[in-house]
C-alpha positions as CSV (number, residue, x, y, z in Angstrom):
1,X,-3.8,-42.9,82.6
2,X,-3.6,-41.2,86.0
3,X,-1.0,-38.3,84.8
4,X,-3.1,-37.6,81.3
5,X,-5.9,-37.1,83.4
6,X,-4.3,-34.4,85.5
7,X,-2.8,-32.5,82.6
8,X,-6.4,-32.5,81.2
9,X,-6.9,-30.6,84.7
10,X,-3.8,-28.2,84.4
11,X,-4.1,-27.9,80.6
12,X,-6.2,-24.1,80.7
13,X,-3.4,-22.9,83.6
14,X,-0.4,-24.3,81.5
15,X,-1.6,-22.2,78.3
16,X,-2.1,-19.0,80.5
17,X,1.7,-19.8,81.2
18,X,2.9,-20.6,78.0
19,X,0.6,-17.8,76.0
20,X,2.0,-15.2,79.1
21,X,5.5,-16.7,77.6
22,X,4.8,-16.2,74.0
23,X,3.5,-12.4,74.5
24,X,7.0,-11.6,76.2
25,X,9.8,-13.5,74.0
26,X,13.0,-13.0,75.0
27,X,16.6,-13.8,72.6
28,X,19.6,-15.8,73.3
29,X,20.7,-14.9,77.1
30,X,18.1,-12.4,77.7
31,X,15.5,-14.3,79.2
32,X,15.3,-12.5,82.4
33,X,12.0,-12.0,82.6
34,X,11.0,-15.9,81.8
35,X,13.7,-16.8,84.1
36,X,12.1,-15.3,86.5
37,X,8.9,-16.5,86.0
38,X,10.4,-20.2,86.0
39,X,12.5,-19.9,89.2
40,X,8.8,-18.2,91.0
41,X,6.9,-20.9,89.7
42,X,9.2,-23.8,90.4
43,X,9.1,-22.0,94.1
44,X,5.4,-22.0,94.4
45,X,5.5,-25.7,93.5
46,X,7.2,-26.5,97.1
47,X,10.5,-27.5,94.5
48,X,13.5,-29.0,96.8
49,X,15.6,-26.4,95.4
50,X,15.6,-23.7,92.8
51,X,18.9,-22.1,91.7
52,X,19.1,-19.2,89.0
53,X,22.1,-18.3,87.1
54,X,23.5,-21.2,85.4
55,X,24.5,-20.8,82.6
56,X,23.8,-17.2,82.9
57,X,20.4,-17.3,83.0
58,X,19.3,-20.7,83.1
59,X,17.1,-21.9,86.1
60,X,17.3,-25.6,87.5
61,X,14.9,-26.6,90.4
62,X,15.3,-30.0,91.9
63,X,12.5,-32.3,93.2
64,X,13.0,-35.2,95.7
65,X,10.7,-38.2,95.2
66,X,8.8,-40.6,98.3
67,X,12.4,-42.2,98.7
68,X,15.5,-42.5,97.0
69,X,16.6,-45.9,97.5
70,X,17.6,-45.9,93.5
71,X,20.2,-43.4,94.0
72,X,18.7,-42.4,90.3
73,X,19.2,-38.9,89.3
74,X,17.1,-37.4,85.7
75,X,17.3,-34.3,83.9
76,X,14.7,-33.3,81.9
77,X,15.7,-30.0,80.0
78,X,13.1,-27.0,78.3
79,X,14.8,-24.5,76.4
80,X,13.2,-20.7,77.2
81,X,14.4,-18.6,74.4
82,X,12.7,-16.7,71.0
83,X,13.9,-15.8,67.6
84,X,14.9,-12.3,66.2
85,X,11.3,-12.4,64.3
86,X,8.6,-10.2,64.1
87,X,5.3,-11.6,64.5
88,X,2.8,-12.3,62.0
89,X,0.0,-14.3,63.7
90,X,-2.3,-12.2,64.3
91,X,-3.0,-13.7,67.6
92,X,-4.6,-11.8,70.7
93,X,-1.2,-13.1,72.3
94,X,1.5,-12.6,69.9
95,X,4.5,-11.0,70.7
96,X,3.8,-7.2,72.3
97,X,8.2,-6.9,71.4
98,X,9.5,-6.1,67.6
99,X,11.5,-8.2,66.2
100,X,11.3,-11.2,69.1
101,X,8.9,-13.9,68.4
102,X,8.4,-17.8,69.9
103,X,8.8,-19.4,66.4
104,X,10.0,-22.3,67.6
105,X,7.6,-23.5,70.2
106,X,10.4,-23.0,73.7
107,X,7.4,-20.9,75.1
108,X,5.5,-24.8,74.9
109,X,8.7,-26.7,75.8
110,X,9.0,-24.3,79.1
111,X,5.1,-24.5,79.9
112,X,4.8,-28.0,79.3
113,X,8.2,-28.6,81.8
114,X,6.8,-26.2,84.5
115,X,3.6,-28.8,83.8
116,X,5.9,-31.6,84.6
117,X,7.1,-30.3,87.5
118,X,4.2,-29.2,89.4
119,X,2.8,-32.7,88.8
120,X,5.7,-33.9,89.7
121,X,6.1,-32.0,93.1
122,X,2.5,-32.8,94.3
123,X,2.9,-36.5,94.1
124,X,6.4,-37.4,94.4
125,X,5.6,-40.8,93.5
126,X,9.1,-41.6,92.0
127,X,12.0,-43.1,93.8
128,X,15.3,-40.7,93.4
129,X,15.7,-37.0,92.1
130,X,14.4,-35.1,89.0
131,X,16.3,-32.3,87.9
132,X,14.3,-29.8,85.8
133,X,16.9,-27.7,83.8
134,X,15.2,-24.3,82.0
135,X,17.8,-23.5,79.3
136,X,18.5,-20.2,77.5
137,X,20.1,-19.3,73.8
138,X,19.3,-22.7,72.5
139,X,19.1,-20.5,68.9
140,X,22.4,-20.1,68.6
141,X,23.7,-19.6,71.5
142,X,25.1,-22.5,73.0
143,X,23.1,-22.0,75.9
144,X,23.4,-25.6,76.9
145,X,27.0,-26.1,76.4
146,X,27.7,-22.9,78.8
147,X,25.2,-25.1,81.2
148,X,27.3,-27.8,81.1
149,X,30.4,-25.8,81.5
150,X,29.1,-24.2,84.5
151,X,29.1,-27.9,86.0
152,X,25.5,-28.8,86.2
153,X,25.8,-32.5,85.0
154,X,27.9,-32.8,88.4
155,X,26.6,-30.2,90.9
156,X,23.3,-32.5,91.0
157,X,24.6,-36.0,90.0
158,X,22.7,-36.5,86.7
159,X,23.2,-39.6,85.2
160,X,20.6,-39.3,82.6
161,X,18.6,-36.5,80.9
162,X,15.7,-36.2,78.0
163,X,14.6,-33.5,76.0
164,X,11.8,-32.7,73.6
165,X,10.9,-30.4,70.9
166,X,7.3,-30.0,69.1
167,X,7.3,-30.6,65.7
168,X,4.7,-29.1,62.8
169,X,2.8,-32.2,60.2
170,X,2.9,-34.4,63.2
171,X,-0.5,-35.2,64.6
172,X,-1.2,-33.2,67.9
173,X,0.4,-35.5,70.5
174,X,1.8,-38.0,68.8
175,X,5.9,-38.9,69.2
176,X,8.7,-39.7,67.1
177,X,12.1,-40.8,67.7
178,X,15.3,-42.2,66.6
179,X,18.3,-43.5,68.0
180,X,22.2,-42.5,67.5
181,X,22.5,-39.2,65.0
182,X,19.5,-37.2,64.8
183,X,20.2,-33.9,64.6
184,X,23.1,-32.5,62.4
185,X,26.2,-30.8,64.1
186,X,26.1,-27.0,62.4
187,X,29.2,-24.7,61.8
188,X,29.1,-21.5,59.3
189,X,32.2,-20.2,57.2
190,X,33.2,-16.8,56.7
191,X,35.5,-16.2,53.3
192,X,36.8,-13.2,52.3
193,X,38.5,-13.5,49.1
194,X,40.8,-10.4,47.6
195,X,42.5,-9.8,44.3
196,X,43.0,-6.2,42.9
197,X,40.2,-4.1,41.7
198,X,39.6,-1.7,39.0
199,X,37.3,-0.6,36.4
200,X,34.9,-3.0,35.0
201,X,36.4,-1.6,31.2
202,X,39.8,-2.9,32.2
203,X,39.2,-6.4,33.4
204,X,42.4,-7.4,32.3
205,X,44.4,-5.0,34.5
206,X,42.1,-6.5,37.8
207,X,42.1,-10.0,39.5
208,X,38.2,-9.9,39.4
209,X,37.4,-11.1,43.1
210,X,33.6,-11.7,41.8
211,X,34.5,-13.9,39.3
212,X,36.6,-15.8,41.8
213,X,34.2,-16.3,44.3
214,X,31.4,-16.8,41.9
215,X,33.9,-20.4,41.2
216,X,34.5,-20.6,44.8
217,X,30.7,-20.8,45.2
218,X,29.9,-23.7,42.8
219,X,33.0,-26.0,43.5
220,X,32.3,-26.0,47.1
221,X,28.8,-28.1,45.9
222,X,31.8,-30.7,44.8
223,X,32.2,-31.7,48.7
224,X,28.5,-32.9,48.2
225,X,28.5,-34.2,45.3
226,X,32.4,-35.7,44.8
227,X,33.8,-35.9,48.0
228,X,31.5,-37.3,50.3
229,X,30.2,-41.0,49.9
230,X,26.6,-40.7,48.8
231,X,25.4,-42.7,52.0
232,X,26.4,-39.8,54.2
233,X,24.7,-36.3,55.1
234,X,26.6,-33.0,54.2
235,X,24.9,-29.7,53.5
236,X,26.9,-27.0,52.5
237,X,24.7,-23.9,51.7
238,X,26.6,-20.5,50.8
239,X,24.2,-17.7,52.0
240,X,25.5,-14.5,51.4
241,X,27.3,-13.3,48.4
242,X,29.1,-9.3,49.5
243,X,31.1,-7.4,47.2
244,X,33.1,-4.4,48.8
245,X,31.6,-2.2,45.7
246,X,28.1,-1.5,44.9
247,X,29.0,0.2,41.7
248,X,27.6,-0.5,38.3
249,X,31.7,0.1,36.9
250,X,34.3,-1.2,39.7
251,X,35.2,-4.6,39.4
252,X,35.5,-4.9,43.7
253,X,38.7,-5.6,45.9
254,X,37.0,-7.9,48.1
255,X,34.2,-10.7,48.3
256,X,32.8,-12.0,51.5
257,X,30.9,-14.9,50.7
258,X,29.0,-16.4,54.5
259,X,27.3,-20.2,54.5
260,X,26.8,-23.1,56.7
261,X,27.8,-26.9,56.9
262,X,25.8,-29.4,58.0
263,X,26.8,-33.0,58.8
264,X,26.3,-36.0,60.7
265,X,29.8,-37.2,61.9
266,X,32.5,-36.4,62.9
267,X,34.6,-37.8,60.5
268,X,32.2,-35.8,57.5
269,X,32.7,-32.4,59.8
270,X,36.2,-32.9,59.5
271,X,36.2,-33.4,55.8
272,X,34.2,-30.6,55.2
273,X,36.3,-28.4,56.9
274,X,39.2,-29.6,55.6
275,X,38.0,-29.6,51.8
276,X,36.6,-25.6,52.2
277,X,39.9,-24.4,52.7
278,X,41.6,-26.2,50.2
279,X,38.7,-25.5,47.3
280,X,38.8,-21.7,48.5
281,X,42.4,-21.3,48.5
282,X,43.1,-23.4,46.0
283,X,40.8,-20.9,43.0
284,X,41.9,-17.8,45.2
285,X,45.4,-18.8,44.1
286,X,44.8,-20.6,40.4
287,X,42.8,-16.5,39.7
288,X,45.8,-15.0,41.6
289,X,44.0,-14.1,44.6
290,X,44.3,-14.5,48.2
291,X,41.8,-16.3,50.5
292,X,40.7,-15.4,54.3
293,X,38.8,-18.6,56.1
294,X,36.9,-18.6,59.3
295,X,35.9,-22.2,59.5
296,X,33.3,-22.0,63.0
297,X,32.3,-24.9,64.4
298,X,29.1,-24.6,66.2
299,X,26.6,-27.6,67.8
300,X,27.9,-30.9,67.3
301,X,25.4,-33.9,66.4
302,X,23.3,-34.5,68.7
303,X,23.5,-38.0,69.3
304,X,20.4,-40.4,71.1
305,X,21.5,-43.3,73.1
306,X,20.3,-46.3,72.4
307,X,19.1,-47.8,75.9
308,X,17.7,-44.5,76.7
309,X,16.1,-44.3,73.4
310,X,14.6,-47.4,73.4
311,X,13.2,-46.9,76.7
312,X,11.9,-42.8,75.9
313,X,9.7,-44.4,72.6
314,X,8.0,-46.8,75.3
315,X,7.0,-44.1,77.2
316,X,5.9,-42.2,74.2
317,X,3.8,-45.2,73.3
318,X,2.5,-45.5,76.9
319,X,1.2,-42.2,76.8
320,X,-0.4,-42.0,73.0
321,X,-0.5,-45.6,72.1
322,X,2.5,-45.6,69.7
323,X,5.7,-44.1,69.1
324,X,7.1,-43.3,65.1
325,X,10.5,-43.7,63.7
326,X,11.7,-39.6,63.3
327,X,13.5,-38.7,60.3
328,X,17.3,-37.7,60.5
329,X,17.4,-33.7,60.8
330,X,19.9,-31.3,59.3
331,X,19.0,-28.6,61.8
332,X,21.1,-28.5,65.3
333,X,19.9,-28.8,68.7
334,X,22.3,-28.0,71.5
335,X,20.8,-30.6,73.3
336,X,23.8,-31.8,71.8
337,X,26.1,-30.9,74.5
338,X,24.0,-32.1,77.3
339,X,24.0,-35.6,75.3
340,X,28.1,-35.2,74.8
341,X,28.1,-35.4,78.9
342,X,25.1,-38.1,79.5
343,X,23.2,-40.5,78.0
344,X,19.8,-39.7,77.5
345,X,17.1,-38.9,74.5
346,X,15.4,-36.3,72.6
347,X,11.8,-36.5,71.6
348,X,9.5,-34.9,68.8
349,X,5.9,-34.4,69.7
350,X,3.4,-33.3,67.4
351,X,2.3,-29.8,66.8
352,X,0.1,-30.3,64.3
353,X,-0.6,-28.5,60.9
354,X,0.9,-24.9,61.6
355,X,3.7,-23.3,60.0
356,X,7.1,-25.0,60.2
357,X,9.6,-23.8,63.2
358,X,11.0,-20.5,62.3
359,X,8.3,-18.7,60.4
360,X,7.0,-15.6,61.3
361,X,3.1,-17.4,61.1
362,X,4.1,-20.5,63.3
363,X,2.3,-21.3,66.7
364,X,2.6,-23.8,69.4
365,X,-0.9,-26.1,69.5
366,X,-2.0,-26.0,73.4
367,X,-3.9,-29.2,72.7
368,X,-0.2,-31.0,73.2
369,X,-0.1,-29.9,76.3
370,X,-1.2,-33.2,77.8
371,X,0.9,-35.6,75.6
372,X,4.0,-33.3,76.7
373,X,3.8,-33.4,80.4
374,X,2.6,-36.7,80.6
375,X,6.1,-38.1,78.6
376,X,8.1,-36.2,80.9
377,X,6.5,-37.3,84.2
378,X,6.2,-40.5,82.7
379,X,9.5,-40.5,82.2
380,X,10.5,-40.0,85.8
381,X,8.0,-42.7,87.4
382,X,8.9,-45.5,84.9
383,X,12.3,-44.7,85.1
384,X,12.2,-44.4,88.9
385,X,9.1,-46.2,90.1
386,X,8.0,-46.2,93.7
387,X,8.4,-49.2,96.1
């Protein structure tokens, strides 16, 4: 295939990119320097237009094709952002910043995307308009929702956009997919329970907060286990356990207790929420306590379309000769919010066997490189092929 062939040819300049990426990581909104580096790049491709800025520091550049007869308009989306993780590679690239680190692989999504592009601005054999959309604070962020917000989905007309992510165990190159719920919507409680403390001799003077929460903690595995039907997906992990005494004798005031809920519907988000705050008041007031809850909702599910789907695996396929069936995932993606606006689909290409996402000894494989670029160009000349 034509495009493979060229990314074979731009492979060794797309790693100085992406390895000039990973040695300069950059957290949430802070990706000045990458953005930068995108919006110069996008420039030297000869890019219709390159605008900085949206969504505070997300770059989109805009590419033309022979004609636009279709009237067709795609988004193809990279996130740019690293993780608050200090590097343990060992690799004459890795991360010259403490505590940043490209765990995830966004320094591969953005070099494989700048790929894309440049292809895509040399030939221009496509009939319509690509929008290439560099994201920030995709880890937690909300990067893409503040995108959105800032009315990109409208400023350029785009009526459908793809995504992608590299995934570890999967062969170098190779795709997966799924249509409708794929990634889980994520939210995180905050409970603060208080009773009245005391000394740890006197229990019975004291409305012991640990013992309270310690209940709190178990019965909220009942939304799990009890509440939800057993076909569904709920996770709800309590993480951190705080008492507002360190002391060997003081039976504390207060307990924070922190934790996230993971689900794949609405109508199970809802529940969730719903059945935390009764479980939490509920013991706070059988132990004759009181309960604070800070239910947060954070990415919803990010959904696939079907059409779009159907028609992102048989590029996939076109480009390494099949396309898998991905497994549901109970992380988030706030590709989410770009899907909420426009139909559209989200890819996992392989990354081989490195450490999963989010450890400190992870790395993006160069040698997927090829596969990447050519789906998203792909994407844009089967989707919007030339007279």
């Amino acid at each position: 295939m034509p495009v493979k062939n060229r990314f074979a040819e731009l492979q060794a300049e797309i790693t100085e990119w992406r390895r000039d990426i990973h040695q300069n990581p950059e957290i949430l909104f802070e990706t000045h320097r990458t953005s930068a580096l995108v919006a110069e790049k996008l420039g030297e491709f000869g890019c219709d237009e390159v605008v900085t800025g949206i969504g505070r520091t997300g770059v989109v550049g805009v590419i033309k094709g022979k004609a636009n007869g279709s009237g067709k308009v795609i988004g193809l989306r990279a996130d740019m952002d690293a993780l608050p993780i200090n590097e343990a590679t060992g690799l004459d690239y890795a991360s010259k910043t403490p505590n940043a680190m490209h765990a995830c692989g966004h320094d591969g999504h953005t070099a494989m995307l700048l790929g894309a592009a440049k292809y895509l601005a040399e030939t221009r054999n496509f009939d319509g308009t690509v929008v290439v959309i560099f994201q920030p604070a995709e880890e937690g962020g909300g990067g893409g929702r503040e995108m959105c917000e800032d009315g990109m989905m409208e400023r350029w007309g785009i009526q459908e956009v793809y995504g992608m992510h590299n995934w570890p165990g999967m062969p170098v190159g190779s795709f997966a997919i799924r249509p409708g719920a794929f990634f889980a919507a994520t939210d995180q409680f905050d409970i603060t329970f208080e009773g009245r403390g005391g000394h740890a001799a006197k229990p019975h003077e004291t409305v012991d907060t640990t013992v309270l929460a310690s209940q709190a903690v178990l019965a909220l595995q009942t939304i799990a286990s009890r509440n939800a039907d057993p076909v569904d997906q709920v996770v709800v992990s309590v993480t951190s356990f705080e008492t507002s005494s360190k002391a060997f004798n003081v039976i504390p005031q207060k307990v924070q207790i922190k934790g996230t809920v993971r689900t794949m519907s609405a109508e199970m988000r809802a529940l969730a929420e719903q059945r935390i705050g009764e479980i939490c008041n509920g013991i706070a007031t059988t132990f004759g306590g009181t309960a604070d809850i800070r239910y947060i909702r954070g990415y919803p599910v990010m959904v696939n379309t079907e059409a779009e789907t159907e028609f992102a695996a048989k590029v996939a396929a076109s480009v390494s000769g099949s396309c898998d069936e991905a497994p549901l995932v109970m992380g988030g993606e706030d590709f989410a919010f770009m899907l909420e606006e426009r139909p559209g689909a989200y890819i996992l290409v392989g990354n081989g066997d490195t450490a999963m996402v989010h450890h400190p000894e992870y790395n993006f494989d160069d040698n997927a490189i090829p596969a990447g670029c050519s789906w998203w160009a792909e994407i844009v000349e089967q989707r919007m092929p030339a007279a």
